[in-house]
C-alpha positions as CSV (number, residue, x, y, z in Angstrom):
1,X,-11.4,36.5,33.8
2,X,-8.9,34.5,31.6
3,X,-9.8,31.2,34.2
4,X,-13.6,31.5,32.9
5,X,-12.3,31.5,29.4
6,X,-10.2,28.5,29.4
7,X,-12.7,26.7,31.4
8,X,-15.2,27.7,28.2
9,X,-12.9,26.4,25.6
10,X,-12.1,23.3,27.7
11,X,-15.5,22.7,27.8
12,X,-16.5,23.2,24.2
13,X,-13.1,20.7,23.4
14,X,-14.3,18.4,25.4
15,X,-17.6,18.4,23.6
16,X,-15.7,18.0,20.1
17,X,-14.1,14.8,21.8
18,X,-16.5,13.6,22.0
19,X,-18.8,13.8,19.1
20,X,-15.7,12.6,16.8
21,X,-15.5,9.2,19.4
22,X,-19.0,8.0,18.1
23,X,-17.4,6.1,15.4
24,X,-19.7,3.2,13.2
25,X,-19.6,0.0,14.6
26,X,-19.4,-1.3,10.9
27,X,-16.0,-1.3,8.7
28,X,-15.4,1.0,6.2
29,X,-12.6,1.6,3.9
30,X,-10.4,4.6,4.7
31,X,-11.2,6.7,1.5
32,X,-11.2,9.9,2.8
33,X,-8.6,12.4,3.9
34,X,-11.0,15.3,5.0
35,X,-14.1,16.0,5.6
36,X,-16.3,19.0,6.6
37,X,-17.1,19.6,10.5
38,X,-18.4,21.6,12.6
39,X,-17.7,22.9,16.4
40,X,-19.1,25.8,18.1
41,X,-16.7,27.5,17.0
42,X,-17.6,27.3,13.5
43,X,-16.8,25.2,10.2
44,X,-13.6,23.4,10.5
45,X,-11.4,20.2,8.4
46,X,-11.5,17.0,10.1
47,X,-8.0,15.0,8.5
48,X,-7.9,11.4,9.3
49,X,-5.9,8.2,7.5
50,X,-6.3,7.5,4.2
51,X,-5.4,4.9,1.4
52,X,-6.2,3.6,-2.0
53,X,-8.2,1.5,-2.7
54,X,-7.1,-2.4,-3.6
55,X,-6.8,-3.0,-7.3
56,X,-5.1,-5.4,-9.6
57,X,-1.8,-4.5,-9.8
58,X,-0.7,-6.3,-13.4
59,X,-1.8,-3.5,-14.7
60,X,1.1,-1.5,-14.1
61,X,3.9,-4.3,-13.6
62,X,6.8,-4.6,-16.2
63,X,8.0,-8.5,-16.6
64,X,11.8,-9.3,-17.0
65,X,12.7,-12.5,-17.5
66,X,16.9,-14.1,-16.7
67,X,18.2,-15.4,-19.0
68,X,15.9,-12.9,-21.3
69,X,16.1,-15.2,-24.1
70,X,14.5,-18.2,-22.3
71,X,11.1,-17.6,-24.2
72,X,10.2,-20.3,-26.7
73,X,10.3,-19.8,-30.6
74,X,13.6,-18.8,-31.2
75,X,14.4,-20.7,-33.2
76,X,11.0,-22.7,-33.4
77,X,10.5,-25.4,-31.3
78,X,7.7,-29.1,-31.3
79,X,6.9,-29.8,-27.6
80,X,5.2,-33.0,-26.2
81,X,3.0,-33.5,-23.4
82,X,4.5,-34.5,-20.3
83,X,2.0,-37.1,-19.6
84,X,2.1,-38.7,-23.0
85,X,5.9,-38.2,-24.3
86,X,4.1,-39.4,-27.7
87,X,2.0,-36.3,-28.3
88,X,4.0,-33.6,-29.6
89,X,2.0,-31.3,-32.0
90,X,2.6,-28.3,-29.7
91,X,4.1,-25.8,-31.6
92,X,6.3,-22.5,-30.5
93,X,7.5,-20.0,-33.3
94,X,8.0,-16.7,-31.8
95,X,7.7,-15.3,-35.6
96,X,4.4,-16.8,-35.8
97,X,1.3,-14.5,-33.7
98,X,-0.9,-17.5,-33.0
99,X,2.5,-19.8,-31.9
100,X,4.0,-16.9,-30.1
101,X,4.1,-17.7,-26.3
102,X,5.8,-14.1,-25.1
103,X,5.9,-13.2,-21.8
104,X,3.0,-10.5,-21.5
105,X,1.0,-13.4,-21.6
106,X,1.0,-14.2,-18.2
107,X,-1.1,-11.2,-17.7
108,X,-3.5,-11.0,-20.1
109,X,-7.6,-11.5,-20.6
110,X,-8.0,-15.1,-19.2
111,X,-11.0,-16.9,-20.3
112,X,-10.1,-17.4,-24.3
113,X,-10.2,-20.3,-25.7
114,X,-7.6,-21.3,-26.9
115,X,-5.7,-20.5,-23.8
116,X,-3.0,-17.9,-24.2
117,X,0.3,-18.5,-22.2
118,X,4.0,-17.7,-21.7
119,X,6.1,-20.9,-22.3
120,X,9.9,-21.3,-21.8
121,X,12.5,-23.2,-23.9
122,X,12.3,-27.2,-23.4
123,X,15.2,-28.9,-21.3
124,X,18.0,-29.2,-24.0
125,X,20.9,-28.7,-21.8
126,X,20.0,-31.5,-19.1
127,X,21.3,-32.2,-16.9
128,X,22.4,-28.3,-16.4
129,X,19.4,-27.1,-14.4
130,X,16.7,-25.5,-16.1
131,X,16.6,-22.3,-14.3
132,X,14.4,-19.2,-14.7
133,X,13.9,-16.1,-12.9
134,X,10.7,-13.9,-14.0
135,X,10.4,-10.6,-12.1
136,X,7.8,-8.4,-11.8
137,X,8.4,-4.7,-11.0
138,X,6.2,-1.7,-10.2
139,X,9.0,0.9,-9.8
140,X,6.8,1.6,-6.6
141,X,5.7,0.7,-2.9
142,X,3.2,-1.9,-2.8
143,X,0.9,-3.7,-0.2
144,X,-0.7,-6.7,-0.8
145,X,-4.3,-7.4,-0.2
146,X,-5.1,-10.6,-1.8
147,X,-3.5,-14.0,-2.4
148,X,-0.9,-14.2,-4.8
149,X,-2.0,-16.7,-7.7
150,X,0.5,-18.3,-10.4
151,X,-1.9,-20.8,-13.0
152,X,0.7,-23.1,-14.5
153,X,-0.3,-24.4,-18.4
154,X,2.5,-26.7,-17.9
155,X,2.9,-28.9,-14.8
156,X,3.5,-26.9,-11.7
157,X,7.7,-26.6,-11.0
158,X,9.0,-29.1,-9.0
159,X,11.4,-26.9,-7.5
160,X,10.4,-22.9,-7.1
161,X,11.2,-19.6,-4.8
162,X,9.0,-16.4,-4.7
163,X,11.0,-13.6,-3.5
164,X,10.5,-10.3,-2.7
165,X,12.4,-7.1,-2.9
166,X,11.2,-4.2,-1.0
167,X,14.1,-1.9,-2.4
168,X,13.6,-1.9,-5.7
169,X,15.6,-5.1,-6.6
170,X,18.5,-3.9,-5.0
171,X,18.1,-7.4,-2.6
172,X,15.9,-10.0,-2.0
173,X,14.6,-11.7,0.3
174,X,12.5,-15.4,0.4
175,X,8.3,-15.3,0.6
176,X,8.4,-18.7,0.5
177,X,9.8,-22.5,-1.0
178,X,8.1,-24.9,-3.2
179,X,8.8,-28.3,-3.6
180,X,8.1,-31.8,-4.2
181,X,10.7,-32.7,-1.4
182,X,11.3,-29.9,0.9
183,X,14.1,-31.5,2.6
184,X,15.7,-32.6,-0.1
185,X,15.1,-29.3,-2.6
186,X,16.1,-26.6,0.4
187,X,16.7,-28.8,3.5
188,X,13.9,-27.2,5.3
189,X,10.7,-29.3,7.2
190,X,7.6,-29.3,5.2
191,X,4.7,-26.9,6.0
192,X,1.3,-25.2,5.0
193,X,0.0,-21.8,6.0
194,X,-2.2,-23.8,8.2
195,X,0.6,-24.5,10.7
196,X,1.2,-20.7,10.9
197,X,0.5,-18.9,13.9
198,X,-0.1,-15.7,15.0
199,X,3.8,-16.0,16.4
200,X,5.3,-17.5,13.9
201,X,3.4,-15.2,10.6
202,X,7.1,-13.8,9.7
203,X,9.0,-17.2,9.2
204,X,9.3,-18.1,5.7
205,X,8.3,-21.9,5.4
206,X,9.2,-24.4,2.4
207,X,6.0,-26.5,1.5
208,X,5.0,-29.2,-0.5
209,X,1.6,-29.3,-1.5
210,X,1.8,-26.9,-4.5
211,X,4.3,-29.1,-6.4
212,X,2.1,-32.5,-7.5
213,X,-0.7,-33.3,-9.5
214,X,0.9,-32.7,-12.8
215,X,-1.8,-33.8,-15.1
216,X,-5.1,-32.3,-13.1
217,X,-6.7,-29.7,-14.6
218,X,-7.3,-28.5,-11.1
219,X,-3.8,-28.1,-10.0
220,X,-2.4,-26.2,-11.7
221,X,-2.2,-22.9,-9.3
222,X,0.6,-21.6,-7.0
223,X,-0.5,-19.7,-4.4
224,X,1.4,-17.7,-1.5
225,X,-1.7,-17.4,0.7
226,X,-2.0,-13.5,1.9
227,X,-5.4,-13.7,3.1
228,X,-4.9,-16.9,5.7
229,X,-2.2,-14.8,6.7
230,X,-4.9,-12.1,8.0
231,X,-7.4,-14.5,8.9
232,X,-5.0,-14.8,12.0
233,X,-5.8,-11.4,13.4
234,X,-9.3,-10.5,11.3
235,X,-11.1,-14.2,11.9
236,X,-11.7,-16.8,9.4
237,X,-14.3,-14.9,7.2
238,X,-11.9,-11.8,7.7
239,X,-14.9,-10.1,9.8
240,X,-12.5,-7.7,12.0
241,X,-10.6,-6.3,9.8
242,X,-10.4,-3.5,12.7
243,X,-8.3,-5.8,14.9
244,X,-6.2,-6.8,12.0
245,X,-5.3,-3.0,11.1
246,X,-4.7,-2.4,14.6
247,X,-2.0,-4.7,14.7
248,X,-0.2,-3.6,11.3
249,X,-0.2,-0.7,13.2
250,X,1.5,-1.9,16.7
251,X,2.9,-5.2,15.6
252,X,6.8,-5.0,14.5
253,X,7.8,-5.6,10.7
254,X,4.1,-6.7,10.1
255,X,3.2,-4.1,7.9
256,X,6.3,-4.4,5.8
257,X,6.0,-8.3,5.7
258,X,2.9,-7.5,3.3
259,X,4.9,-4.7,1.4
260,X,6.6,-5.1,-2.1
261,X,8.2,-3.2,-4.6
262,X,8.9,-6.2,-7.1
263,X,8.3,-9.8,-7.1
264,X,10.8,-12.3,-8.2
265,X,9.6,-16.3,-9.5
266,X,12.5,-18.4,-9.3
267,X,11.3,-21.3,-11.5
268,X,14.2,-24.1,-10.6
269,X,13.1,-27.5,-11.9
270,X,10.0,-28.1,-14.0
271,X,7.8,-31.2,-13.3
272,X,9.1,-34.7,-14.8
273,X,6.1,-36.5,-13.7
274,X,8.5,-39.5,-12.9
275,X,11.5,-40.0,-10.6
276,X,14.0,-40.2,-13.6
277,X,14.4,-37.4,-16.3
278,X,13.9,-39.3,-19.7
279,X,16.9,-38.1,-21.6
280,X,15.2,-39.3,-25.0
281,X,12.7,-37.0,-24.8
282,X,13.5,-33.6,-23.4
283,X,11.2,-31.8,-25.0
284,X,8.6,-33.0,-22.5
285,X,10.2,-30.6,-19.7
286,X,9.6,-26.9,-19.5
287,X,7.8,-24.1,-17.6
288,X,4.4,-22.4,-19.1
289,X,2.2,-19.4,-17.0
290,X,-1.3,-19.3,-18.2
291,X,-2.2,-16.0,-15.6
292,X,-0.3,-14.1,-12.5
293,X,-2.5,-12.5,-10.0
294,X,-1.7,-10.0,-7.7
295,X,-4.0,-7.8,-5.8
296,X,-2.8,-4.7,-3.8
297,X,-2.6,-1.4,-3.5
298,X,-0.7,1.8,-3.8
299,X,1.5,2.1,-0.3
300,X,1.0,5.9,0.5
301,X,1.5,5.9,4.1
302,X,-1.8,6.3,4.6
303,X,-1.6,9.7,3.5
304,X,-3.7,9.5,0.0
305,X,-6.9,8.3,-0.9
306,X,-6.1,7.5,-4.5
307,X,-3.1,6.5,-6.7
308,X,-2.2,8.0,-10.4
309,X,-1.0,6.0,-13.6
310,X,0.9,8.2,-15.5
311,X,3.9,8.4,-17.9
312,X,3.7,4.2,-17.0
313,X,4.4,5.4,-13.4
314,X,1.9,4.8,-10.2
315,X,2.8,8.2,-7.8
316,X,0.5,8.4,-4.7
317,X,-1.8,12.0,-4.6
318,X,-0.6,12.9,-1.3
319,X,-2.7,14.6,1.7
320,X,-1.8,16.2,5.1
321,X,0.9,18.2,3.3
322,X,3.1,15.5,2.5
323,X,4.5,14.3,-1.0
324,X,6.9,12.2,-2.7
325,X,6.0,8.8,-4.6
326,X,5.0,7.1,-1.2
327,X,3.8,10.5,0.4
328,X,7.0,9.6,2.5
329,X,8.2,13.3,3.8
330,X,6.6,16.6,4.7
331,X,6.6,19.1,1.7
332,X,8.6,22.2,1.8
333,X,8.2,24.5,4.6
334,X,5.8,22.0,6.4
335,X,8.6,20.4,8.7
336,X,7.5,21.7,12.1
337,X,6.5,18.5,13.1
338,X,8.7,15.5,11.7
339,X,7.2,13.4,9.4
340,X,5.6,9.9,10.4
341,X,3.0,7.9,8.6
342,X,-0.5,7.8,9.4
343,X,-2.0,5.4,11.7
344,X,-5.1,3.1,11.4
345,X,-6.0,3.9,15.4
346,X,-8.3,4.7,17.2
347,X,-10.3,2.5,14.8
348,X,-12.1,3.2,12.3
349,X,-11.0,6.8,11.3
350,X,-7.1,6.1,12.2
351,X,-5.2,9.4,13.0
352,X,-4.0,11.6,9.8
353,X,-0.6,12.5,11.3
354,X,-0.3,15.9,9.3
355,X,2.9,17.8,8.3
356,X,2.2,21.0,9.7
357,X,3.8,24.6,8.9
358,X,6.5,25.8,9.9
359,X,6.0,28.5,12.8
360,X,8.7,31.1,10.4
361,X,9.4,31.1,6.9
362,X,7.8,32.0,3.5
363,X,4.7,30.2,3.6
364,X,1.7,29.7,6.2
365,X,-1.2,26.9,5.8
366,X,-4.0,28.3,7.5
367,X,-7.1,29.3,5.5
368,X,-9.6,28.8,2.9
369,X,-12.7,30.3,1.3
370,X,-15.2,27.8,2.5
371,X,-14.6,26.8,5.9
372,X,-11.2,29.0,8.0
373,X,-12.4,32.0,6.6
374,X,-10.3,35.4,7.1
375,X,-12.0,37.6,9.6
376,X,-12.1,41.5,9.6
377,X,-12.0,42.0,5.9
378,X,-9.0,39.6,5.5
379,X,-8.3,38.0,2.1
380,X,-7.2,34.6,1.9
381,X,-4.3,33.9,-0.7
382,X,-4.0,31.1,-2.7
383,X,-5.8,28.9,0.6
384,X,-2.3,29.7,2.2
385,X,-2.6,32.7,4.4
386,X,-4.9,36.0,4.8
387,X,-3.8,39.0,4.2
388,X,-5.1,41.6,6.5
389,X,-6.4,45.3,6.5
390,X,-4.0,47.7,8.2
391,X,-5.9,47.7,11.4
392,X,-5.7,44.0,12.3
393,X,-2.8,40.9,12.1
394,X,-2.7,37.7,13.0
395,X,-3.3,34.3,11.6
396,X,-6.9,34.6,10.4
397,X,-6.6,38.4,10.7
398,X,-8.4,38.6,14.4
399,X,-6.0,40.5,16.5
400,X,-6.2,43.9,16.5
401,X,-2.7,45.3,15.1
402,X,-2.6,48.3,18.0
403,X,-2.3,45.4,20.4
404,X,1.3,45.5,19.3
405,X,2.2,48.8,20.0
406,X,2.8,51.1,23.7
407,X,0.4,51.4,25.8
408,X,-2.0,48.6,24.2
409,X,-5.2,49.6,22.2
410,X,-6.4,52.3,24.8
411,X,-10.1,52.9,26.3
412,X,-12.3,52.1,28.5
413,X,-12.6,48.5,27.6
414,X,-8.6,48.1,27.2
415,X,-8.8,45.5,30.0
416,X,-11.7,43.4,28.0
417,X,-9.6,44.4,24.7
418,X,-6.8,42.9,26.1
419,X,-8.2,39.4,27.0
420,X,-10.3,39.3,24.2
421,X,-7.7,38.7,21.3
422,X,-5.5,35.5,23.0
423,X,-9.1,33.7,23.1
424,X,-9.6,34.4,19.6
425,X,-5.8,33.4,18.5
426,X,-6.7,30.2,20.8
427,X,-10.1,29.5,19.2
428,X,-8.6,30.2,15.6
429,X,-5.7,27.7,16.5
430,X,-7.8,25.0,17.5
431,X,-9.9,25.9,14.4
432,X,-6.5,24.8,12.0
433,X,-4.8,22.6,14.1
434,X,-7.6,20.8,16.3
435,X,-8.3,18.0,13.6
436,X,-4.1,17.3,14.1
437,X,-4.1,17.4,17.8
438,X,-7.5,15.8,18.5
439,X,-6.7,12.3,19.7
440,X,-3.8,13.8,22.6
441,X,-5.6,16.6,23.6
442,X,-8.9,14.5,23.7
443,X,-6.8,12.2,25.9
444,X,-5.3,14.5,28.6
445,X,-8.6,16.3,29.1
């Protein structure tokens, strides 16, 4: 009799395989953790990948800038315009709330008129390099979804690094070079993003093509191009993202190569505008940042569908029974399976790659009033466990307690009585843990 039965639940399985494999042929976002489903079984959680969505992330940056008193207007300084070393009526007082040029001005409204914009101390100490560094920190695990965008007020640098940290600006490591002369700035062959491939995404290249046009109104942006960077995998127009996910998921370091905690702009040698520096008039050389753009999101392992801002710190709102500020472990007593990020495949509802409970200790995940209900007159506790009557045990309170003791539960039907129970331990099972176990079971049946 027990053959019939698995053949049963095999079957039924089967048929939740595969109703969960007709998936929408369009894209979607993954912005759910759970949702409601059904088997014929009963109600049940379906878990799958999750993640924030994109946002910009200025919002919740904090700006330090080496050396930290490299900000104009201390004491007040007259500029000139690099392209006529005549005009200088620019003004910098940092005591002075319309001539202040601070540095939270690099993130602020755009669009005012007149333009509002951190500026640094002129060249005074030529020919000592004027060198700045401004980082940008979130105190958290980023991922980048969008180009990252510097708009100079000044000329665009002549010399500049973006670097990246991915351990909290503990080290660094290059994005990429700028330069008017690559070869002669960082001895390193000019390129563009264009000459990237597929192969060759994780090389860090020097290029030259953000460093002239000093005076255009039109080039006055930096970019570090994120989004030719996916066109590789997702198509020009970025049409299959599904094929780009898919290989953050499978490709090595890929994922991390779009993953930040801070951001460092090493500003190196401001733009002359002529091959010789003119030592008469210094105060034509400096750095000015109208506007910083970065778009990402809130790296939560794809383990949370939304990111907090709180106490000025972003903290993922972890599923699947993880936690920590990047959902990056399994929370306390739900270690029986090690903890491993979720996965964007199969495509397009990823796999959810739950922390489930520990099979001994205090606590128990396994029901709820809406959907794993407690049978026999259980109650459920705090959506932890059920608490059973005296006459039954088990995980949703199915099994008969005399089961346990000598001799079994006695009468006529002890040989049905005795069957019946592991199919309904089975059934409950795959009731809590099916969602978890879908995509290999699915797979070997």
């Amino acid at each position: 009799m027990r053959f019939p039965l698995l053949l049963t639940l095999q079957a039924s399985w089967l048929t939740v395989c595969v109703a969960t494999q007709h998936y929408p042929t369009t894209w979607g976002h993954y912005d759910l953790c759970k949702s409601h489903g059904y088997t014929d079984e009963g109600p049940t959680w379906y878990y799958m990948a999750c993640q924030p969505e994109a946002a910009d992330m200025t919002k919740y940056l904090k700006v330090f800038l080496d050396p930290p008193n490299i900000t104009c207007g201390d004491p007040p300084e007259t500029y000139c315009t690099l392209e006529n070393p005549y005009m200088c009526n620019n003004e910098c007082d940092a005591a002075t709330e319309e001539l202040a040029h601070p540095p939270e001005l690099m993130f602020d409204f755009e669009g005012r008129n007149p333009t509002t914009f951190w500026q640094s101390s002129s060249w005074k100490k030529y020919p000592k390099p004027l060198a700045v560094n401004i980082t940008l920190s979130w105190n958290k695990t980023i991922e980048l979804t969008d180009d990252i965008v510097i708009t100079f007020e000044s000329g665009r640098p002549e010399q500049m690094v973006l670097e990246k940290s991915l351990d909290y600006g503990r080290s660094w490591q290059p994005y990429q070079f700028y330069a008017t002369d690559c070869l002669d700035a960082f001895t390193m062959e000019p390129k563009t993003v264009r000459d990237i491939t597929q192969h060759t995404l994780l090389d860090i290249i020097c290029t030259e093509e953000y460093s002239r046009g000093y005076v255009w109104k039109n080039d006055k942006t930096v970019r570090f191009e994120i989004k030719d960077r996916f066109a590789l995998f997702a198509g020009p127009k970025l049409h299959n993202m599904a094929s780009l996910y898919g290989q953050l998921d499978t490709t090595k370091n890929l994922r991390d190569f779009f993953t930040i905690t801070d951001l460092r702009i090493r500003l190196l040698r401001p733009a002359t505008g002529a091959t010789m520096v003119d030592e008469n008039n210094l105060s034509r050389y400096f750095y000015a940042i109208s506007d910083i753009k970065v778009h990402g999101r809130c790296k939560c392992n794809l383990h949370a569908n939304s990111c907090i801002y709180d106490k000025e710190k972003l903290t993922c709102e972890c599923e699947h029974n993880t936690t920590g500020p990047d959902c990056g472990r399994c929370k306390r007593n739900y270690q029986a399976r090690a903890w491993s990020a979720g996965s964007y495949l199969p495509i397009p509802k990823g796999t959810a790659n739950i922390c489930v409970p520990n099979s001994v200790g205090p606590v128990t995940r396994v029901c709820d009033n809406e959907l794993l209900r407690c049978q026999n007159g259980g109650v459920c506790v705090n959506n932890v466990r059920c608490q059973c009557p005296p006459a039954y045990t088990g995980l949703l309170c199915e099994k008969p307690r005399c089961e346990n003791e000598p001799g079994g539960c006695g009468g006529s039907d002890s040989g049905q009585a005795s069957l019946r129970p592991p199919g309904l331990i089975l059934l409950s099972l795959l009731s809590v843990l099916g969602p978890v176990f879908l995509g290999e079971i699915c797979w070997i049946l």
